[in-house]
C-alpha positions in Angstrom: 26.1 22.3 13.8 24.2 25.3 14.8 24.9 28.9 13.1 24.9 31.6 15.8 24.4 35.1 15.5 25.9 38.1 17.7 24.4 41.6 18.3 25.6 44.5 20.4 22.8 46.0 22.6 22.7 48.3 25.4 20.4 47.9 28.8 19.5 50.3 31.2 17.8 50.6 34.2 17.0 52.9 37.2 17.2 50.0 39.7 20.2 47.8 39.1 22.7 46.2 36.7 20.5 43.1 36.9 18.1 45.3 35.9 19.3 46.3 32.9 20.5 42.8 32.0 17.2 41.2 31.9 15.2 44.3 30.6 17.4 44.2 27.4 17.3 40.7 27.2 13.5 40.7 27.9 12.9 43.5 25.1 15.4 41.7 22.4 13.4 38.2 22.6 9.9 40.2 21.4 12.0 40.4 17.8 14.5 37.7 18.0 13.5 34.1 17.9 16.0 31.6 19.6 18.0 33.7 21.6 20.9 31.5 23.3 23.6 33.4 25.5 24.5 36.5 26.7 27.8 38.2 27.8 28.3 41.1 30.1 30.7 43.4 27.8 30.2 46.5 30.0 29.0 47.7 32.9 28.9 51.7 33.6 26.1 53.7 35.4 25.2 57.7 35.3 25.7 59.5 38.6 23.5 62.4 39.9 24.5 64.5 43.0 26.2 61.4 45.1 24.1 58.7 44.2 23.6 56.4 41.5 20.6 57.6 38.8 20.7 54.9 35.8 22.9 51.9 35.5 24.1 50.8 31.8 25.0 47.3 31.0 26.6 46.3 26.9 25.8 43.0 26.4 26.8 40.5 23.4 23.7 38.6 22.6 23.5 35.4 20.4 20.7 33.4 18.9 20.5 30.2 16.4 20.3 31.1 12.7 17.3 29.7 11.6 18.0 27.8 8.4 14.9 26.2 7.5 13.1 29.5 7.9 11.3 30.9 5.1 11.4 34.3 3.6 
């Protein structure tokens, strides 16, 4: 059975929540090797005279413990 691993990141964007979403996740795989899922903890954006300026998302990202890795 595979061994997963959770971390707590935060996205953000200027265009959308979507935005955010795969910008974090696109940023997290250039470090982490065999990302697996993603949840959508939190979604909350910044707002700048009437209109919305950056969009936040907290995500839950896992990946597979690598057990035959070496140190």
């Amino acid at each position: 059975m595979d061994m997963e691993k959770h971390l707590l990141i935060t996205g953000a964007s200027e265009t959308s929540w979507k935005d955010a979403i795969t910008s974090a996740i696109a940023e997290a795989s250039k470090t982490i090797d065999y990302l697996s899922s993603v949840k959508i903890l939190n979604q909350y954006a910044k707002i700048n005279g009437n209109k919305i300026s950056e969009y936040y998302v907290d995500l839950d990202i896992s990946f597979v413990i690598d057990r035959e890795r070496k140190d």
